[in-house]
N, C-alpha and C positions, 0 to 999 in steps of 0.2 A: 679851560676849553678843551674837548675834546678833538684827540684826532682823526681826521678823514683820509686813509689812502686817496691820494688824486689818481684814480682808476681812467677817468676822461683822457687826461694829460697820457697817459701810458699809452690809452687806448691810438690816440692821434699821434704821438708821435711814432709808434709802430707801422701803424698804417702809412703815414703820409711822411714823417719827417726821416727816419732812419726806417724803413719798411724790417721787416721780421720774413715778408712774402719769399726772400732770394733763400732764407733759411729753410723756412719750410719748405724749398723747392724741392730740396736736396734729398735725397734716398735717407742719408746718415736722421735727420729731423723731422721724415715727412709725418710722423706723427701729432706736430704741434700746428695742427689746423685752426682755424677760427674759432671752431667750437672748444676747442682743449686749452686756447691761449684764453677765451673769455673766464671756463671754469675757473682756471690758473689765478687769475686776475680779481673772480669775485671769490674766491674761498680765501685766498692768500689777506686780501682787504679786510674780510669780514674776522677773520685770526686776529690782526694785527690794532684791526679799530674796538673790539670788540676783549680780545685776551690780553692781549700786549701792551698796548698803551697806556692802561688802566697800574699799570707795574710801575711805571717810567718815576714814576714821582716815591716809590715804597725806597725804591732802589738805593733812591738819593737820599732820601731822609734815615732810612734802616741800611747801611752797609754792610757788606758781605764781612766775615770774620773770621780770625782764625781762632779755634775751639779746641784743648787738647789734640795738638795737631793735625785737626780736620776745619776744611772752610765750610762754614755755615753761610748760605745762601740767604739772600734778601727774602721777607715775607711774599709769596706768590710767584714766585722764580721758579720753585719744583713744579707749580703745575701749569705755568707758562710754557716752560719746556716742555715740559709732556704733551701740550696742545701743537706744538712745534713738530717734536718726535711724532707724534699720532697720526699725522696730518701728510708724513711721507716730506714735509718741507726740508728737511734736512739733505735728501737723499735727490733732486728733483732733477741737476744735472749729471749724477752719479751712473755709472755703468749698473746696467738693466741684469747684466750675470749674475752681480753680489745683491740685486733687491734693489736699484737704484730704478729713477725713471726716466732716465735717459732724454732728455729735453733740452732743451739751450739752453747754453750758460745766459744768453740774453734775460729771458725768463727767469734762470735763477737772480739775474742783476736788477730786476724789477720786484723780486720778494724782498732778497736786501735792501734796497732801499726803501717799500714799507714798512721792513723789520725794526730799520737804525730807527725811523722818523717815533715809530711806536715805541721803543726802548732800548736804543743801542749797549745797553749795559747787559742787556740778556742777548743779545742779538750777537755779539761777539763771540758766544759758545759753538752757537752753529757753524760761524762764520769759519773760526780755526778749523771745525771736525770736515766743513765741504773741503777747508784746500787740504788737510794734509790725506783727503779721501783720492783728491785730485793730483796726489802725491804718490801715493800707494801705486794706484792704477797705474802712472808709469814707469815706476821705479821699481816696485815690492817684487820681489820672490813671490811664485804662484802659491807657496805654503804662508806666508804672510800675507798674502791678500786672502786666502781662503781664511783667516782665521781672523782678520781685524776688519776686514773691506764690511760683510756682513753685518756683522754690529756698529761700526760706526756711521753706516749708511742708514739703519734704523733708530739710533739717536739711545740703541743703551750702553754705547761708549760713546768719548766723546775725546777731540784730538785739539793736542797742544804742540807749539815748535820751541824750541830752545837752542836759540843762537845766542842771543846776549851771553855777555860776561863783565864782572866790577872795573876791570881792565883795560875791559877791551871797547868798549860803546859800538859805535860802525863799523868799527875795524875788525872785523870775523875774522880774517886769518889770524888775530892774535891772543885767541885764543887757548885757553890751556889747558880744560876738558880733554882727559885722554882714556882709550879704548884698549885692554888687553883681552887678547886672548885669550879662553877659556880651555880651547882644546875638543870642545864638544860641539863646534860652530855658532856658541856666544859667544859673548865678549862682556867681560865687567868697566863699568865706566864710570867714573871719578870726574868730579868737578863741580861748581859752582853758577847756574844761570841767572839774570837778573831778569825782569820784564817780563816773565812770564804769564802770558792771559790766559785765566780760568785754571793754572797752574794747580787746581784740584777742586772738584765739585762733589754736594753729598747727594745729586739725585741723578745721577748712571753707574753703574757698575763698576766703571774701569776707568781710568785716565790713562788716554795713550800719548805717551810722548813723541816728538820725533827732534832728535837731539842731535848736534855737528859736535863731535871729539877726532883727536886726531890718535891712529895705531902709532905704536912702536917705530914703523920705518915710513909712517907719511911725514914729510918734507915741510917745510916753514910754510907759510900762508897760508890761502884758502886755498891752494891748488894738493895741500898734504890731510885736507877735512874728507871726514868720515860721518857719514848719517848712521842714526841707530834708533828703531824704535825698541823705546825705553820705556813699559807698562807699569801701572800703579801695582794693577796685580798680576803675576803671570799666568799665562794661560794653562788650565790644566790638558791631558790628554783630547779631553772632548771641547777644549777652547771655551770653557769659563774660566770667571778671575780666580786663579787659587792662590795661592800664597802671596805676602805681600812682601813687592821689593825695596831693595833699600836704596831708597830713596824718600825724602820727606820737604813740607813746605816748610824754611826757615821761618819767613814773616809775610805779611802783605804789605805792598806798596802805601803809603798816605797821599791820595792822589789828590788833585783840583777837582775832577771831576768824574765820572764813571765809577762811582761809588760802588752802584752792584755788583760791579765787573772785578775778580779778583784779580792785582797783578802781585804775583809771587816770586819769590824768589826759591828758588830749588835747589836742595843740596844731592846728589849722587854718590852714593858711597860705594862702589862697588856693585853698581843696580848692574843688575842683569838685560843688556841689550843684544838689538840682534841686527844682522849688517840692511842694510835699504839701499839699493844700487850696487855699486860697485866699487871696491875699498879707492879712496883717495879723491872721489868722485861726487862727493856728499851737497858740495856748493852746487852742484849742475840740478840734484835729485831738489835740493829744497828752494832751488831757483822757479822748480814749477810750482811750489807751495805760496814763494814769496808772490811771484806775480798775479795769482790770483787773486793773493791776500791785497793786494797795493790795487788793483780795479776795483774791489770789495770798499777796501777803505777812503776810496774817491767817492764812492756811491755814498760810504754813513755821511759823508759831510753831505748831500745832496739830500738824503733823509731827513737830515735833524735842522737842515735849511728849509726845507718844507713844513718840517712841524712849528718851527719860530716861524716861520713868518704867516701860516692860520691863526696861530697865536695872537701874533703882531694886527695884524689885517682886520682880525675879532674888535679885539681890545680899541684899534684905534676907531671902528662903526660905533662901538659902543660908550666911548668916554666924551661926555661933554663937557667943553670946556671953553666959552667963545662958539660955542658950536660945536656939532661934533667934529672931533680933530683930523678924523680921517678928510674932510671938508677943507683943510690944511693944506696949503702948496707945497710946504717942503713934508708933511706927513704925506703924501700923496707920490712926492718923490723918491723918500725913501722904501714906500711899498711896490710904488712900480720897478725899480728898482732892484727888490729882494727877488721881487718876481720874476721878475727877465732873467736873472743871472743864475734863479732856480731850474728854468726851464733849459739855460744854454748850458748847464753844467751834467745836467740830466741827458741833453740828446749829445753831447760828448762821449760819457758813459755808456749809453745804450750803442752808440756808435762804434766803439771801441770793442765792448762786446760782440754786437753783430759780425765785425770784423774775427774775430775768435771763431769763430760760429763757422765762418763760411772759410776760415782758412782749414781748420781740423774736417769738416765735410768735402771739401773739395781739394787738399793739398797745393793749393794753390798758393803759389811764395808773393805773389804782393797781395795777399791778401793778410797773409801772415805776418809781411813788412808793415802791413797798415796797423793791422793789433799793436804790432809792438811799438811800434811811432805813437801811437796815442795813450798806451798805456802809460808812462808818467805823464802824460798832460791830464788824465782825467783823474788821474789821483792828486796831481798838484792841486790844480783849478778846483776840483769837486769838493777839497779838504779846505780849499781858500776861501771858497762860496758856503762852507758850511760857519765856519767863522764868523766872516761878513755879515752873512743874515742874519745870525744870530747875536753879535753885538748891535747890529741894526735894530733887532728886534726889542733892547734893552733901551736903546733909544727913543722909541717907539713908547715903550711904555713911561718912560721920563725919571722921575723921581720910583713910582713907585716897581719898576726895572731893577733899580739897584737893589731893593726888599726883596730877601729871599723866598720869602713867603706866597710869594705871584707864581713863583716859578721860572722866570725870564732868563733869568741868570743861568739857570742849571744848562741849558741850551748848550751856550756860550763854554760854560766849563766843563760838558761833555764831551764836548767837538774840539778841543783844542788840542787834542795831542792826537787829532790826526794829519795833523800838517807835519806829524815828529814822527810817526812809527811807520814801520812798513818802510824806512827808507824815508829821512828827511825829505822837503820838499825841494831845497835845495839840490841834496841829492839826485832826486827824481829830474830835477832839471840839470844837469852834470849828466846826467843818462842820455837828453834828450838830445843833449846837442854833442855829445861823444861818442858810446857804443852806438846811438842812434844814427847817427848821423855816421857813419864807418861805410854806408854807400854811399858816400859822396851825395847827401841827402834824395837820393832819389825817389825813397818811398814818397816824403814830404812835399819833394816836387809834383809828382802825381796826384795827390790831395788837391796841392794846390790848383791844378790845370783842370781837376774836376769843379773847383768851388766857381774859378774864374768863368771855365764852361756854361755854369748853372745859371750864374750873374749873369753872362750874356743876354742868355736865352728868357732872360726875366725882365730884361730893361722893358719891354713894350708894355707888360704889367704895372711893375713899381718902379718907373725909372730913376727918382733919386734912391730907393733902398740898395737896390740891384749895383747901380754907378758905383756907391762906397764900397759895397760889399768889395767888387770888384777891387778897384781903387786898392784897396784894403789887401788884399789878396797878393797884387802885385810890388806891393811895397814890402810884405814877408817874404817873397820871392826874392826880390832883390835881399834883402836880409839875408837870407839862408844861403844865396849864393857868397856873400863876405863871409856868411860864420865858416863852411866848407873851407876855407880857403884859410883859414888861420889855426895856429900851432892851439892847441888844447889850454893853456894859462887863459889866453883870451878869451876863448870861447867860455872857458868855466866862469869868469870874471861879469861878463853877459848871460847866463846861462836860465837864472830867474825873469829877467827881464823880457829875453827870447819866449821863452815859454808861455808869460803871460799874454807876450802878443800874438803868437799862434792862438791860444786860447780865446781869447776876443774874434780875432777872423775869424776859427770855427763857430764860437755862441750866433754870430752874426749870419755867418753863412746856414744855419738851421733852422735862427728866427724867420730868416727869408725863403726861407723852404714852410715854417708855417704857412706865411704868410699869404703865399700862392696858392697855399694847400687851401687855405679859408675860402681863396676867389680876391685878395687881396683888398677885403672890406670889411672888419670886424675886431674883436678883442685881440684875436692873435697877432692883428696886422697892426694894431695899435699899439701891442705890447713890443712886436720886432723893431717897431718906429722907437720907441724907450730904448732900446736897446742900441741900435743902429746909428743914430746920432746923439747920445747921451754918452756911450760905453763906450764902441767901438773907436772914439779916436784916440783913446787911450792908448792903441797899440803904436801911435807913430812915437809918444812919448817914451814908450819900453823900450822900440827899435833903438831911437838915438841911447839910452842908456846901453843895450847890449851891445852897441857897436864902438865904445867908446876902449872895451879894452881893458886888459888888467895895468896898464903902464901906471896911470894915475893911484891906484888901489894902493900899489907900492911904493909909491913918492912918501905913504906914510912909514917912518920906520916902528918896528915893534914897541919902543921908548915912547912915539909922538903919538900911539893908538893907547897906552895903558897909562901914560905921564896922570 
């Protein structure tokens, strides 16, 4: 089955559920009007339904390779990208000095997520080159941005990060990649990366690195890392690739899934890099790379949950079986189902963004508090929901789901190691209720008193949607106020739990913002109703789990969990 950008769904949620309008209010964005957000929306669709998509299945069946140590790209990938590159997508929230088009990162989170649904295996190329662009811009030296900003904004370089290490997994500071001094204001860099995506391609010019090694005299941890962009080729005088550095792809990854997508491992020998921020400061500079990367990577699960569950929703109209199956109570459950949790994960994401949006135009600190409160929920949840849908979808199709031959599967094993990178999801939730949580939840408080607000003002509308929502709201308040109040063991012990029930209140509190938006009589309002009493009382079950504590966790000794 082919896929459709849900261009509708974007359209409505911009408008009504997460508006776009407070963006475009702003000086910094008043370019992205009605007319320029529609273009956005039908070129961006018609790329991805049209060029992209049609890739998704080569990718998987024809993997990427490594060739006389060069990676050979999936059949249709060089001119996939090049319709990407051509098209200015690469470049769309990029600063307008280096050739960028200077637009919402919202917008940009609306292309990714067509991009992932249509082939996240090529969509992962761009995806690295926007953050480490979004990297550059506030980190780089102005001789470094003049020479890499340009070309990677136009798509004939393209950018990789390299933190991993065999060693080290999450634990960056332990790292052993290290950076000397050259004497001529390089630095040669030595060491070993693993995980590396797109760790080298044969259709741009250049592969730029952006690499954490620690100098001579920076100190243990992540507080003694050093960034260094590390190029395939070095720049000559006039900033083409000239001579090539030493550096090379050991191997590729044998992954589950994401077949087209190479992940490399990279050796450094001695490559010639050049410093990105400020020495010792390297965690700070590719913290704006990673966060990017981690709202990016909540959206492909949102992507590739959309395209399972077209898939899904196809297949079950069209298989008879007893009838046709979608005619099915529990086949009807599981699509409304996919559906609601597609749409609640989406206006998280968009939400999260828009909050980005209007904190960089306006400096506005809760506005900023709010980005960063949501950002691990929407890469948690976004990555969970890409999952979900997609073994749902395998479901869905029954016996012939498990045949690889359908396609069903690939879904499933594309999406899975988004719940792993960018910061486990686990992780993401340790974030959420720790550094997050460091104002004595206040941003989240806020959230809260706006959802609880909204509920109010909704009861004469949908008085049972609006009551739970409510309801719902007040019970993660009470929540947040216990997580606040306990030593970090605890909170991390809850920390998954927590997150997924934040997550539920907000999917619910946006259905119910459809919902209104409809006039509160229609699919939207039908599908918030799926959502609202099916889903949402799930969060009192996470609550009682997060609030339960790490005591019991530890009643098991290391002996009674491995016996």
């Amino acid at each position: 089955m082919p896929y459709r950008s849900p261009v509708a769904d974007f359209r409505f949620i911009l408008d009504h559920v997460v508006p776009l309008a407070p963006v475009a209010g702003t000086s910094r964005f008043a370019e992205a009007t009605p007319e320029t957000v529609e273009a956005i929306l039908t070129e961006a669709a018609r790329m991805c339904d049209e060029v992209l998509a049609p890739l998704n299945r080569a990718g998987d069946l024809t993997p990427a390779r490594l060739e006389n140590g060069v990676v050979r790209s999936s059949p249709g990938f060089a001119e996939g990208f090049g319709a990407i590159a051509e098209g200015g997508w690469v470049a769309l929230a990029a600063d307008p000095e280096y050739g960028g088009m200077g637009l919402p990162q919202t917008l940009n989170i609306v292309l990714n997520d067509m991009m992932s649904a249509a082939c996240m295996a090529l969509q992962l190329n761009p995806l690295l080159t926007q953050g480490q662009i979004e990297a550059l811009e506030h980190h780089g030296s102005d001789e470094i941005k003049a020479t890499y900003l340009p070309k990677l904004i136009s798509g004939e370089w393209s950018g990789t990060m390299n933190l991993t290490e065999p060693q080290a997994g999450s634990d960056v500071g332990a790292l052993r990649s290290k950076a000397e001094p050259k004497g001529d204001g390089s630095y040669a860099i030595t060491g070993q990366k693993i995980f590396i995506t797109w760790g080298d391609c044969d259709f741009v010019g250049n592969v730029c690195h952006l690499v954490l090694a620690r100098l001579p005299d920076g100190g243990p941890g992540t507080r003694g890392i050093s960034l260094f962009m590390v190029p395939k080729f070095i720049p000559d005088a006039d900033g083409n690739p000239g001579v090539a550095n030493s550096l090379k792809v050991v191997s590729i990854e044998h992954k589950m899934g994401l077949h087209g997508s190479p992940t490399c491992v990279m050796s450094f020998e001695g490559a010639i890099g050049y410093l990105v921020g400020e020495p010792h400061k390297g965690m700070a500079a590719m913290f704006t790379m990673m966060n990017n990367a981690r709202l990016a990577v909540g959206v492909q699960g949102v992507g590739v949950a959309e395209a399972a569950y077209q898939m899904a929703a196809e297949y079950a109209r069209d298989r008879a079986q007893m009838g046709a199956i979608i005619d099915h109570a529990d086949v009807r459950r599981m699509l409304a189902t996919m559906k609601a949790e597609v749409f609640a994960a989406r206006s998280i994401a968009l939400a999260c963004a828009v909050s980005l949006d209007m904190g960089r135009a306006t400096g506005d600190a809760d506005w900023q508090a709010r980005a960063a409160l949501l950002t691990p929920i929407a890469k948690a949840y976004g990555s969970d929901t890409g999952m979900a849908v997609s073994e749902t979808c395998v479901q869905v199709h029954g016996g012939m789901g498990f045949v690889e031959e359908t396609g069903a599967a690939q879904f499933y094993r594309d999406v899975r190691v988004a719940a792993i990178y960018e910061g486990t999801n686990g992780i993401q939730a340790m974030d959420l209720v720790g550094r997050k949580m460091m104002d004595a939840g206040a941003a989240a408080f806020r959230l809260l008193q706006e959802i609880e607000d909204e509920a109010k003002a909704a009861r004469d509308v949908l008085p049972d949607l609006a009551g739970d929502v409510w309801a719902a709201a007040e019970t993660l308040r009470e929540a947040t106020e216990w997580l606040v109040a306990q030593e970090n063991q605890d909170r991390f012990a809850g920390a998954v739990p927590y997150l997924r029930a934040f997550a539920r209140v907000l999917g619910a509190y946006y259905h119910l913002k459809a919902a209104i938006a409809e006039g509160a009589k229609g699919p939207r309002t039908a599908l918030a109703r799926v959502y609202v009493r099916r889903l949402l009382p799930q969060h009192a079950a996470a609550i009682a789990e997060a609030k339960e504590g790490a005591a019991g966790l530890y009643a098991l000794s290391v002996d009674d969990l491995v016996a």
